[in-house]
VMD Tcl script that draws the C-alpha trace (Angstrom):
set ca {
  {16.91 -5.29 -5.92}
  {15.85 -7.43 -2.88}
  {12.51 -8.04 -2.31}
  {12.23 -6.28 0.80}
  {12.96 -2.84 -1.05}
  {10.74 -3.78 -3.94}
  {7.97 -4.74 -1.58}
  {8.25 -1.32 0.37}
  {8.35 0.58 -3.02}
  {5.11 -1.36 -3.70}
  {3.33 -0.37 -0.57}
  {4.16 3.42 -0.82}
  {2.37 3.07 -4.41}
  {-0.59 1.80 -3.63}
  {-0.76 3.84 -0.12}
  {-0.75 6.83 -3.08}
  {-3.06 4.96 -5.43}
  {-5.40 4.96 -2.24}
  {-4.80 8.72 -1.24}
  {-5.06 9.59 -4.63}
  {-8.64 7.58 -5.01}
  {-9.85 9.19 -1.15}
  {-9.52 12.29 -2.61}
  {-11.37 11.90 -6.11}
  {-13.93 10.01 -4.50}
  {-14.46 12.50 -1.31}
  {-14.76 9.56 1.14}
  {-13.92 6.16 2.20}
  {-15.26 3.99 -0.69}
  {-14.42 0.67 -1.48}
  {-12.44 0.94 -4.21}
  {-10.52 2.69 -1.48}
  {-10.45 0.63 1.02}
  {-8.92 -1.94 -1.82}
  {-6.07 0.01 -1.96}
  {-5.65 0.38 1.64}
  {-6.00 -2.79 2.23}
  {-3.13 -3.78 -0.64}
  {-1.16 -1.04 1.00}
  {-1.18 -2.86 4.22}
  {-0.36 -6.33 3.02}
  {2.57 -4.94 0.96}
  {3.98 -3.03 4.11}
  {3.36 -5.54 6.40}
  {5.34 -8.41 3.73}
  {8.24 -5.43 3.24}
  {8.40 -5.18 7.65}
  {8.04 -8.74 7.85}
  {11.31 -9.27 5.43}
  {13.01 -5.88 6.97}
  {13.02 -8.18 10.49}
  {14.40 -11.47 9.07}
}
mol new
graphics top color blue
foreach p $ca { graphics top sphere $p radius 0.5 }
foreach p [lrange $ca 0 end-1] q [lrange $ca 1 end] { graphics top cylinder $p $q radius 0.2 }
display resetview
């Protein structure tokens, strides 16, 4: 697999880790945010590649 697709795979797991922990923990935690955050990194690498 290229990286790109692996890197977009990635992203849309942790974007469920982090919907997955929202929703167990009620809120916006940090633990949460994490995940966002990893999310966004991963998606933004996986666009990044996408455009190259």
């Amino acid at each position: 697999m290229h990286a790109r697709v692996v890197f977009a795979v990635l992203a849309l797991a942790f974007l469920a880790a982090a919907a997955v922990r929202l929703l167990r923990d009620g809120g916006l935690r940090p633990a949460s945010k994490t995940w966002l955050l990893v999310a966004a990194l991963f998606g933004a690498t996986s666009a990044w590649l996408w455009l190259q």
